[in-house]
C-alpha positions as CSV (number, residue, x, y, z in Angstrom):
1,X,22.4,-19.5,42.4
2,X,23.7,-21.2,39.3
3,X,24.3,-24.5,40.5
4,X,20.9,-25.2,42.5
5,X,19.0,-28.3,43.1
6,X,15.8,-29.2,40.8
7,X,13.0,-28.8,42.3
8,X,9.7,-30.4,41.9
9,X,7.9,-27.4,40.1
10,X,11.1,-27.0,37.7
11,X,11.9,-30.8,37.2
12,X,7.9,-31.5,36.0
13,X,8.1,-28.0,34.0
14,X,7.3,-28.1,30.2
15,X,10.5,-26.5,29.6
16,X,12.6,-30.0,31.1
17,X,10.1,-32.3,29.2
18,X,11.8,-32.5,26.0
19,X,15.3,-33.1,27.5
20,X,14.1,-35.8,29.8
21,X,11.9,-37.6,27.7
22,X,14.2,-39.6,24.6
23,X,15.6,-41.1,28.2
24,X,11.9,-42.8,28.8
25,X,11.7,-46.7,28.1
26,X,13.5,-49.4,27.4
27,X,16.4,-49.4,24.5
28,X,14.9,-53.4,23.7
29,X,11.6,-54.6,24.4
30,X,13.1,-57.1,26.8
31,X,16.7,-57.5,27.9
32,X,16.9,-60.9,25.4
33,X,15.6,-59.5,22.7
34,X,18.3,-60.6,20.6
35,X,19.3,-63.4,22.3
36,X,15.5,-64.5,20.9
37,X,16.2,-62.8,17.8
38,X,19.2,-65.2,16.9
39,X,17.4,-68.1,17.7
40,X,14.3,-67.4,15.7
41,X,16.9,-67.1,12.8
42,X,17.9,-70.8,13.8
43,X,21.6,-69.1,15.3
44,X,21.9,-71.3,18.2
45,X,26.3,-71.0,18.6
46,X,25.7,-67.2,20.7
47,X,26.6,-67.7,24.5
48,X,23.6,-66.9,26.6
49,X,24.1,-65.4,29.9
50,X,24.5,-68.5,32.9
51,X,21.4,-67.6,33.9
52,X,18.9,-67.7,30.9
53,X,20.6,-71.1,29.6
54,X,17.5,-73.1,30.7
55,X,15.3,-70.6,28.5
56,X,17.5,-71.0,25.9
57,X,17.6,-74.8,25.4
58,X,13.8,-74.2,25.9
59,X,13.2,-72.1,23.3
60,X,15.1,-73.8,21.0
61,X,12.8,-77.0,21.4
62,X,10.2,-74.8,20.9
63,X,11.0,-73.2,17.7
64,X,12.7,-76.8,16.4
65,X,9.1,-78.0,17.0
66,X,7.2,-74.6,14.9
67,X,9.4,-75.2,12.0
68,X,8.4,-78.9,12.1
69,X,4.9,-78.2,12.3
70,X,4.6,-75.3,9.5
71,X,6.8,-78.0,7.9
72,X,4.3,-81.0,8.2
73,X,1.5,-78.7,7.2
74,X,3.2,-76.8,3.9
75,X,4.9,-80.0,2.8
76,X,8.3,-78.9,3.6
77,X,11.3,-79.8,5.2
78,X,12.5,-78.0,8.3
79,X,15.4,-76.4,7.0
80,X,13.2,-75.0,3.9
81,X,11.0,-73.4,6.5
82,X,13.9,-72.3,8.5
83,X,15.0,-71.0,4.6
84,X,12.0,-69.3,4.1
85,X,11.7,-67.6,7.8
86,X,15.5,-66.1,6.9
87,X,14.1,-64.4,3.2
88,X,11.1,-62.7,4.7
């Protein structure tokens, strides 16, 4: 039968392994990854899906209030820290 069904014994065989495995786990560690990226990077002008826009304004508060604190304790302005995040 060339077009048969997989069964259990041929699905879990260590012949299929290798073509089902690269499929395994997520592409992003979560699904706003770089919705989180851009904001760490202080890029705040990126439409975020209706339903995240809460979490967004909220993690822009708390980033806005990082930067000031590493500013306060390095001696720096905010946008030098936000400067510095951005080289390295």
């Amino acid at each position: 039968m060339p077009f048969s069904r997989p069964t259990t014994s041929t699905a879990s065989s260590p012949r299929a392994a290798p073509t089902c495995a690269p499929s395994r786990g997520p592409t992003w560690p979560t699904r706003t990854w770089t919705l989180h990226e851009t904001a760490k990077l202080g890029y705040t002008d990126i439409a975020w899906p209706k339903q995240y826009y809460a979490g967004k304004l909220q993690l822009e508060r708390n980033l806005e209030r990082e930067r000031q604190i590493a500013a306060a304790g390095a001696g720096l302005s905010p946008q030098e820290v936000a400067a510095r995040l951005l080289e390295g």
